[in-house]
Backbone as XML, in Angstrom:
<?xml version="1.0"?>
<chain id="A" units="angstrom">
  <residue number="1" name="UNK">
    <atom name="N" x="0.271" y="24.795" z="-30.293"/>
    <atom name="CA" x="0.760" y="26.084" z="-29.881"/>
    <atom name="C" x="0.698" y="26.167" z="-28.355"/>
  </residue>
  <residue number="2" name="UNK">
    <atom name="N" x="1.662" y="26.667" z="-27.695"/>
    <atom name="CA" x="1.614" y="26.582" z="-26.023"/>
    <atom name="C" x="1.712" y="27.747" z="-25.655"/>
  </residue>
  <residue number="3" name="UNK">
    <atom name="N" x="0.406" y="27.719" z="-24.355"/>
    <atom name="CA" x="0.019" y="28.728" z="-24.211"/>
    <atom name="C" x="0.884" y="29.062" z="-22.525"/>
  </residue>
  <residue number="4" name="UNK">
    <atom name="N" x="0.470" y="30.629" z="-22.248"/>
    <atom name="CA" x="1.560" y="31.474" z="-21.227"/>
    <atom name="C" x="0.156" y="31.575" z="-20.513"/>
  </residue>
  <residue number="5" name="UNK">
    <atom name="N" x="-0.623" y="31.255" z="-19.847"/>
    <atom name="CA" x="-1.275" y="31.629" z="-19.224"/>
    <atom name="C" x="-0.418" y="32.850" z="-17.856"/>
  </residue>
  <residue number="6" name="UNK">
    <atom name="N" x="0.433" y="32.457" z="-17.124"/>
    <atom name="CA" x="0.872" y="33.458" z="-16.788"/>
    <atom name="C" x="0.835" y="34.712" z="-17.080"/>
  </residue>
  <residue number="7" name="UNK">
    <atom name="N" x="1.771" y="35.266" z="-18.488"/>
    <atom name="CA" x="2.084" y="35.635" z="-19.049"/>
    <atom name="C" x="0.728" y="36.523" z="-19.648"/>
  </residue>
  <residue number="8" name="UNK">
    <atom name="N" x="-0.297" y="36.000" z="-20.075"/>
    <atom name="CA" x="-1.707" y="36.366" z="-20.529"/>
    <atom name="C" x="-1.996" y="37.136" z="-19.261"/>
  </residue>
  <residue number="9" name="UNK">
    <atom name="N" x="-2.128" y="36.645" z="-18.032"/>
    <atom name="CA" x="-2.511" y="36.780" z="-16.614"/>
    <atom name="C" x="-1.993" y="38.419" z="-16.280"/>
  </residue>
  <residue number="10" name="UNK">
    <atom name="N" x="-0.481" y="38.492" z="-16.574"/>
    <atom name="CA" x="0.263" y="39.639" z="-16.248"/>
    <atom name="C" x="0.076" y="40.962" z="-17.091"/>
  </residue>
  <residue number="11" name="UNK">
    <atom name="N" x="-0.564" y="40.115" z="-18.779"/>
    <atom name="CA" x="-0.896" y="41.887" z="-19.305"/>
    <atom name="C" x="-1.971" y="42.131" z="-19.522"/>
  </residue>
  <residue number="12" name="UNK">
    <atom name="N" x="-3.446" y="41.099" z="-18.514"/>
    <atom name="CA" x="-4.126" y="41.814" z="-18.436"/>
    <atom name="C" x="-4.497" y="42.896" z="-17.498"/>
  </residue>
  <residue number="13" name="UNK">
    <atom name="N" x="-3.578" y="43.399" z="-16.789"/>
    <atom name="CA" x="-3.794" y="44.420" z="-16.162"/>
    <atom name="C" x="-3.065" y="45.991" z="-17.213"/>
  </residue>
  <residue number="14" name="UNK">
    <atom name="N" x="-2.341" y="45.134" z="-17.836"/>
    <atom name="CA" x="-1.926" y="46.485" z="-18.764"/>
    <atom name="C" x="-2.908" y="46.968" z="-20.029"/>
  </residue>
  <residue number="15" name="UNK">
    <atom name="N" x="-3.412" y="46.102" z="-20.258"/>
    <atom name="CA" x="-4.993" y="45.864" z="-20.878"/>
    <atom name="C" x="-5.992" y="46.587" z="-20.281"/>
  </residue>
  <residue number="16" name="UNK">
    <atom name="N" x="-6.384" y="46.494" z="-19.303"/>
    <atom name="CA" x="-7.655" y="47.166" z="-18.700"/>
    <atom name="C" x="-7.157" y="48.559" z="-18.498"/>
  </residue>
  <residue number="17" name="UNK">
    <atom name="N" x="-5.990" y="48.853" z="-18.013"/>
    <atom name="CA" x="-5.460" y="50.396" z="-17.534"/>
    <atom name="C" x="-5.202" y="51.253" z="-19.192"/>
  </residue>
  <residue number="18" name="UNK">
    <atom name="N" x="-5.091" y="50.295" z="-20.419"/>
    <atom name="CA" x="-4.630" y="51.100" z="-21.312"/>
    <atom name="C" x="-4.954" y="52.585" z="-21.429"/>
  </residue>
  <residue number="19" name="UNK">
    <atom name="N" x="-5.845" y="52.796" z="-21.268"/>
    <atom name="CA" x="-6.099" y="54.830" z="-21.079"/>
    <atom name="C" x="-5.679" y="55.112" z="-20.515"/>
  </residue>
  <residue number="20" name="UNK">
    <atom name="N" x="-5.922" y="54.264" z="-19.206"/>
    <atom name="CA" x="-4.689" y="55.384" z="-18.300"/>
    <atom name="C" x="-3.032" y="55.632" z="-18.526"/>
  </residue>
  <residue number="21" name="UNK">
    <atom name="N" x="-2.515" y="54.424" z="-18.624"/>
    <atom name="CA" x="-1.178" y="55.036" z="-19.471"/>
    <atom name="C" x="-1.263" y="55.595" z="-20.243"/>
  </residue>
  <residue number="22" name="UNK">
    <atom name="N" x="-1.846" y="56.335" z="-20.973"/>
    <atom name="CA" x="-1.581" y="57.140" z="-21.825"/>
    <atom name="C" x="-1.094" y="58.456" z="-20.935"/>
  </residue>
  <residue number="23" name="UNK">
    <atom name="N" x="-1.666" y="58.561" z="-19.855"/>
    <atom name="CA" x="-1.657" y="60.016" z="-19.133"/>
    <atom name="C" x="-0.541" y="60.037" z="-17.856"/>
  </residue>
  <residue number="24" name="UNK">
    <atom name="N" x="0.636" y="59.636" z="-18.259"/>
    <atom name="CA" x="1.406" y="59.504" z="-17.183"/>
    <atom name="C" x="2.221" y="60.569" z="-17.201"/>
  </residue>
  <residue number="25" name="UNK">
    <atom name="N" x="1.754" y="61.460" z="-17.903"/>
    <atom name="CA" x="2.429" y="62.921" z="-17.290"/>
    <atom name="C" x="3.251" y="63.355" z="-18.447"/>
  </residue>
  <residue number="26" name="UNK">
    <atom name="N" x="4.686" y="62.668" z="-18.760"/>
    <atom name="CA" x="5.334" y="63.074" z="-19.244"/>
    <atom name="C" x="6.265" y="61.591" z="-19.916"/>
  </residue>
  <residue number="27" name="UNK">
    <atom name="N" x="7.207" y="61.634" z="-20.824"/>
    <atom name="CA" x="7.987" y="60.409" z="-21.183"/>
    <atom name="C" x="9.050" y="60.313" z="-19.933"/>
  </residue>
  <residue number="28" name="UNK">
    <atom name="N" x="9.310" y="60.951" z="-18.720"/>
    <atom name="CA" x="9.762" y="60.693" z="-18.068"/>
    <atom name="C" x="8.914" y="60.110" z="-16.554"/>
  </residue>
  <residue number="29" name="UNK">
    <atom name="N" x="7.988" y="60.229" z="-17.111"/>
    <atom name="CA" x="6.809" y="59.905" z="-15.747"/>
    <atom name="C" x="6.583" y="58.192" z="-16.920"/>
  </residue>
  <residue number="30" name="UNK">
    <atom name="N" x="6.428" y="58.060" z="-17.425"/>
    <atom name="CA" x="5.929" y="56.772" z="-18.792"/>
    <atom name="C" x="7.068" y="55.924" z="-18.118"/>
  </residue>
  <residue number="31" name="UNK">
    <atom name="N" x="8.403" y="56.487" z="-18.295"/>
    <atom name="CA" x="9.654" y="55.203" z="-17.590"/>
    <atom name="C" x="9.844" y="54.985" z="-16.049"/>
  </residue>
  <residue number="32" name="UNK">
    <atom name="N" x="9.566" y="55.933" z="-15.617"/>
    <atom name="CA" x="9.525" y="55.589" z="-14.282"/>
    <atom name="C" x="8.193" y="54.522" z="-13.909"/>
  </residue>
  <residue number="33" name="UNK">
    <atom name="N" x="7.150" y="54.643" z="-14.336"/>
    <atom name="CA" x="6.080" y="53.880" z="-14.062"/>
    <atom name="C" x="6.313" y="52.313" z="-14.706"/>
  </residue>
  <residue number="34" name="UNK">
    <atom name="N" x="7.019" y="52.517" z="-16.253"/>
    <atom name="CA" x="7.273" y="51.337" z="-16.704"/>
    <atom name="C" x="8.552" y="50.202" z="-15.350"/>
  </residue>
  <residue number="35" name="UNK">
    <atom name="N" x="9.454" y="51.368" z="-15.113"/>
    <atom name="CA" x="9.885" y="51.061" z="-13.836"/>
    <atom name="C" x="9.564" y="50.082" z="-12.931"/>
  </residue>
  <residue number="36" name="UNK">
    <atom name="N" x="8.514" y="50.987" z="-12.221"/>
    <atom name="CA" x="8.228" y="50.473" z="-11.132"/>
    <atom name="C" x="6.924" y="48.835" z="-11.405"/>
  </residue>
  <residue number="37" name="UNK">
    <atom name="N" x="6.583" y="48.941" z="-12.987"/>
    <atom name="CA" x="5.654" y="47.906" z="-13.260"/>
    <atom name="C" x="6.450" y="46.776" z="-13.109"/>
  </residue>
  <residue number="38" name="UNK">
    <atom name="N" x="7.560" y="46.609" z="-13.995"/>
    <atom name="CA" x="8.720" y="46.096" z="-13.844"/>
    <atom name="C" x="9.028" y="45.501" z="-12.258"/>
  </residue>
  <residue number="39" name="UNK">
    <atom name="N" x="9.333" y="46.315" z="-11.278"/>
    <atom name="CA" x="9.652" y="45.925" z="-9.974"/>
    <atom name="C" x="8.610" y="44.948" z="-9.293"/>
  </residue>
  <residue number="40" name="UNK">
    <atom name="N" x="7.410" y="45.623" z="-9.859"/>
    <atom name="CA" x="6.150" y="44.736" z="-9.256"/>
    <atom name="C" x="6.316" y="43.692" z="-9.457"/>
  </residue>
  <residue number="41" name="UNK">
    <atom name="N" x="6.139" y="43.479" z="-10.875"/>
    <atom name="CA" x="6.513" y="42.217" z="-11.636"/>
    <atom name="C" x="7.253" y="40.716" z="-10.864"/>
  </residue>
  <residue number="42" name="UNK">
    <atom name="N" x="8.572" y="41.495" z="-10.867"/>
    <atom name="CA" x="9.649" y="40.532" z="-10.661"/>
    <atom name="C" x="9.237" y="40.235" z="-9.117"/>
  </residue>
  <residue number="43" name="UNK">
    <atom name="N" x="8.367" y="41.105" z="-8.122"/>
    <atom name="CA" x="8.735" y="40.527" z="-6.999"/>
    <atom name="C" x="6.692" y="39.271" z="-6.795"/>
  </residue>
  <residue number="44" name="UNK">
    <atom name="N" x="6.497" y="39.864" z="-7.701"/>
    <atom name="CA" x="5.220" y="38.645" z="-8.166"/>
    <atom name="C" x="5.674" y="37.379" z="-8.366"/>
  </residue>
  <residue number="45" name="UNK">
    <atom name="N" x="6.265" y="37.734" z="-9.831"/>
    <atom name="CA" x="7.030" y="36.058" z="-10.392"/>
    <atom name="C" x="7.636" y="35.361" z="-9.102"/>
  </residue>
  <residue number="46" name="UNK">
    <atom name="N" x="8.051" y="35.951" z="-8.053"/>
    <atom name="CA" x="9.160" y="35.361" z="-7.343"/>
    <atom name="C" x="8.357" y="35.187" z="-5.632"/>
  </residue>
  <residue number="47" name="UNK">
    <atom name="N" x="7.402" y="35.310" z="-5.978"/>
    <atom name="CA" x="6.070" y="34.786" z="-4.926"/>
    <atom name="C" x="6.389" y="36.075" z="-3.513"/>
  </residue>
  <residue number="48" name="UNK">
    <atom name="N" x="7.211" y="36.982" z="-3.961"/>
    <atom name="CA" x="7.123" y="38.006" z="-2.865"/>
    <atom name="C" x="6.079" y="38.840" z="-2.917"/>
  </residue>
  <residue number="49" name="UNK">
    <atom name="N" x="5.952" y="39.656" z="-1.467"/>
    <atom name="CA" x="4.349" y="40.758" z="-1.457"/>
    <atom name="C" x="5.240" y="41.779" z="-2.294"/>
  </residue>
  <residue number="50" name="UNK">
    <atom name="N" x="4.735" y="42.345" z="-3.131"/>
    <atom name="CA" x="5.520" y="43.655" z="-3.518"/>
    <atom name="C" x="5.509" y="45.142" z="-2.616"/>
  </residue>
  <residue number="51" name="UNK">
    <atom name="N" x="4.389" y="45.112" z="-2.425"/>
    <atom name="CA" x="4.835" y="46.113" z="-0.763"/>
    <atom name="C" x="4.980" y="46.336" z="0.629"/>
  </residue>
  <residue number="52" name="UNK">
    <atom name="N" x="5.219" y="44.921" z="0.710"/>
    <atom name="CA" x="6.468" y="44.478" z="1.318"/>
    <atom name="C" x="7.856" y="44.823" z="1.198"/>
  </residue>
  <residue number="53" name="UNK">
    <atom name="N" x="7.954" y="43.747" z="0.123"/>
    <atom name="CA" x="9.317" y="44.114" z="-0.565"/>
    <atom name="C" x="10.085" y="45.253" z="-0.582"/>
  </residue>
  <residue number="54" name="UNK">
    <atom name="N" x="8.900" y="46.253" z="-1.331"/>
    <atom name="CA" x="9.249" y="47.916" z="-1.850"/>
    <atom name="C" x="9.474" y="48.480" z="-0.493"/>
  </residue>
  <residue number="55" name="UNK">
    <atom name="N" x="8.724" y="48.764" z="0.347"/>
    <atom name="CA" x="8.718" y="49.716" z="1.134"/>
    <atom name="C" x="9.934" y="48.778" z="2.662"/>
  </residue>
  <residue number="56" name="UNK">
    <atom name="N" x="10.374" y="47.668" z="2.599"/>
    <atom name="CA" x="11.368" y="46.795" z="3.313"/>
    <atom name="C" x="12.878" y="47.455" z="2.309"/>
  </residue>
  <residue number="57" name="UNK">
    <atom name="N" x="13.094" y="47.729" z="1.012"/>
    <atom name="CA" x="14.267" y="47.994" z="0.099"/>
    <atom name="C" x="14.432" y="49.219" z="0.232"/>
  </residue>
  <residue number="58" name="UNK">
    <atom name="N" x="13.541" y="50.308" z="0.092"/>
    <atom name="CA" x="13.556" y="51.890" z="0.366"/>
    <atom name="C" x="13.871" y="52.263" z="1.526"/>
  </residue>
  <residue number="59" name="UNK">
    <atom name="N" x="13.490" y="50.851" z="2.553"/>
    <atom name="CA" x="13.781" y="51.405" z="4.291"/>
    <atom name="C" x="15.284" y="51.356" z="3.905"/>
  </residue>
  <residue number="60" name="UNK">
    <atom name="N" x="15.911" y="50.336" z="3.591"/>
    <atom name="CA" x="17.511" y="49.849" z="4.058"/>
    <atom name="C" x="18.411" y="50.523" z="2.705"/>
  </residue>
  <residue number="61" name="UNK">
    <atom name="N" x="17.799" y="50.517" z="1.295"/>
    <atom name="CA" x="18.905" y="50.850" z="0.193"/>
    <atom name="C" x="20.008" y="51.844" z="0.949"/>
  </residue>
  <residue number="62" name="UNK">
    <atom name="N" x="19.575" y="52.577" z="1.472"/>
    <atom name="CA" x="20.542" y="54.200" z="1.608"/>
    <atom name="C" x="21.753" y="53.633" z="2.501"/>
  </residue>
  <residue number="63" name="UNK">
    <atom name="N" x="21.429" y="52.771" z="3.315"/>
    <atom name="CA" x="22.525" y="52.354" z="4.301"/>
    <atom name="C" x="23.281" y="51.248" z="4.127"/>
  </residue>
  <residue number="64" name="UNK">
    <atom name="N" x="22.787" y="50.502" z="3.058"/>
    <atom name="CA" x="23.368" y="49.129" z="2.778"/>
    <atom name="C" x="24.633" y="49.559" z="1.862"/>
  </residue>
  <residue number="65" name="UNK">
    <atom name="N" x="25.933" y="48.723" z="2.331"/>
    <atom name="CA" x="26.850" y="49.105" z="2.037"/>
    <atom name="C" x="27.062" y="47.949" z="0.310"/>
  </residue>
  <residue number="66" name="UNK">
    <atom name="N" x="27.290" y="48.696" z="-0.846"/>
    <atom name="CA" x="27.286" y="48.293" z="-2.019"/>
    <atom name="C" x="27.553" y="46.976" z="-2.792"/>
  </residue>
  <residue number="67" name="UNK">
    <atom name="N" x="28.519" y="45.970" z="-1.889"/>
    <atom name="CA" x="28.368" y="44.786" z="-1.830"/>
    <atom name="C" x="27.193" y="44.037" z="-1.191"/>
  </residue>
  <residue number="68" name="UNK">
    <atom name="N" x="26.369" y="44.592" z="-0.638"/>
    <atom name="CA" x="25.186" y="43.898" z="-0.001"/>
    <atom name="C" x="24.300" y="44.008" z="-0.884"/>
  </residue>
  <residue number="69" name="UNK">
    <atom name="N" x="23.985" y="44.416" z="-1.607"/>
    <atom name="CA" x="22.788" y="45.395" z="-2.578"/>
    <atom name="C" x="21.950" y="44.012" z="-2.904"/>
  </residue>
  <residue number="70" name="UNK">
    <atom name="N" x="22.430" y="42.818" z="-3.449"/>
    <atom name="CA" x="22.394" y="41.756" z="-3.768"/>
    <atom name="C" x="21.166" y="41.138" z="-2.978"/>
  </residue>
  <residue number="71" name="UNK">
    <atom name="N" x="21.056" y="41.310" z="-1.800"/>
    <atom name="CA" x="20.468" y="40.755" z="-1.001"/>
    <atom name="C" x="19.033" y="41.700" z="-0.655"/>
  </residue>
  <residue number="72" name="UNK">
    <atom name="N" x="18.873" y="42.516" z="-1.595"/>
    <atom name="CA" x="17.934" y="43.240" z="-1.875"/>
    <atom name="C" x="16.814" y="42.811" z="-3.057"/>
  </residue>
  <residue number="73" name="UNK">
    <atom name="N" x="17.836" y="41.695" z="-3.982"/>
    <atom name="CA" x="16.660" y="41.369" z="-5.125"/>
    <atom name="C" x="16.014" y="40.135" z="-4.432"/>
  </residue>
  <residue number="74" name="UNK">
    <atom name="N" x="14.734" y="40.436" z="-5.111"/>
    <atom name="CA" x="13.394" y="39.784" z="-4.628"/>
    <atom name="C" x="13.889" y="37.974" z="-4.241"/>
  </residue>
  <residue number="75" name="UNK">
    <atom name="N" x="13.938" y="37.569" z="-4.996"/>
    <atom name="CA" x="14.562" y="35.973" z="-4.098"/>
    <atom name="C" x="15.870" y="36.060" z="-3.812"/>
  </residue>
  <residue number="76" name="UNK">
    <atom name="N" x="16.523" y="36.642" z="-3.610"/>
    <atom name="CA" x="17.473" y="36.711" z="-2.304"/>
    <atom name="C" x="16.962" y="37.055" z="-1.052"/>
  </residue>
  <residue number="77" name="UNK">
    <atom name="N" x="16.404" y="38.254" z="-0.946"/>
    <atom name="CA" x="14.949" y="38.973" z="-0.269"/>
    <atom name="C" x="14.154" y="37.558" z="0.787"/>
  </residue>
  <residue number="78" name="UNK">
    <atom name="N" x="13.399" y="37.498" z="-0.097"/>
    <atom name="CA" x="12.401" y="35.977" z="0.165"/>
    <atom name="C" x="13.477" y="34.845" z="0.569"/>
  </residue>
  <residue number="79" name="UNK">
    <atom name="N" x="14.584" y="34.103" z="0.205"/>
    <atom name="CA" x="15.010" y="33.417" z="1.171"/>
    <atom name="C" x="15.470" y="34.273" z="2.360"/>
  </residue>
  <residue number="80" name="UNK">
    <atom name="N" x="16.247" y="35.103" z="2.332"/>
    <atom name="CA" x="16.920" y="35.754" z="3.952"/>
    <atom name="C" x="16.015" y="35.852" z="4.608"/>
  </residue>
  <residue number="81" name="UNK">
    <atom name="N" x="14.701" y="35.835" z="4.642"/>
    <atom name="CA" x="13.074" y="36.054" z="5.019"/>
    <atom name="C" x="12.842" y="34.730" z="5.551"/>
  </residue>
  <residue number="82" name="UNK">
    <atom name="N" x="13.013" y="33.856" z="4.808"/>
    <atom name="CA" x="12.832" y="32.374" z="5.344"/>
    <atom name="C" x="13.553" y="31.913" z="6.277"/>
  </residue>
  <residue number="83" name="UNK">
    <atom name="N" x="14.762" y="32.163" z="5.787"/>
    <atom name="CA" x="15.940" y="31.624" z="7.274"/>
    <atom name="C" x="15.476" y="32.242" z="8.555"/>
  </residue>
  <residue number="84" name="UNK">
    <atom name="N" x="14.863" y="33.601" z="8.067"/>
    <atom name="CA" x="15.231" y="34.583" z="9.617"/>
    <atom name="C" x="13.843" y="33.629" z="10.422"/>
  </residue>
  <residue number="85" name="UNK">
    <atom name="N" x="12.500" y="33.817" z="9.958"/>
    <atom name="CA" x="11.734" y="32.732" z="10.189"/>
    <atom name="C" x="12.094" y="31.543" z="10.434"/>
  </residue>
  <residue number="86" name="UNK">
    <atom name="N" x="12.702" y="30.699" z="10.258"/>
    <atom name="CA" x="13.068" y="29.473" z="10.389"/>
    <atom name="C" x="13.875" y="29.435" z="12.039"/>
  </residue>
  <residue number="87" name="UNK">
    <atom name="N" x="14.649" y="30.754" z="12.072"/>
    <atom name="CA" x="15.902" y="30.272" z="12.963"/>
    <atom name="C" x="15.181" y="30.567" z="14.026"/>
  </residue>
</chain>
């Protein structure tokens, strides 16, 4: 049987908090948080800081014109990050 250690890794934090989700306000406060667990997530898997990331995407979303948006997910993010470093 093969194991996810990752995967194990990532819900034990949903594990230890279990009481506290219970109290997220409302089923619309429950998705938004599932949300933003979600966002964390993906910019983990993808070796980015997540608030970094978050608070670098909230600066620019409003102004980035809708074909760019792209360059907002987390490894697109993390390489344009590398080049700019690099150059």
């Amino acid at each position: 049987m093969p194991f996810n250690n990752a995967a194990e890794r990532g819900l034990r934090g949903i594990a230890l908090g279990r009481k506290a989700w219970l109290f997220c306000g409302s089923d619309r406060g429950g998705q938004r948080a599932a949300i933003m667990y979600g966002l964390i997530t993906t910019a983990k898997l993808n070796d980015v800081d997540p608030q970094a990331w978050l608070a670098d995407v909230l600066a620019r979303i409003n102004d980035m014109p809708q074909t760019r948006l792209r360059e907002l997910l987390p490894w697109e993010w993390k390489a344009i990050r590398e080049q700019t470093k690099a150059a």
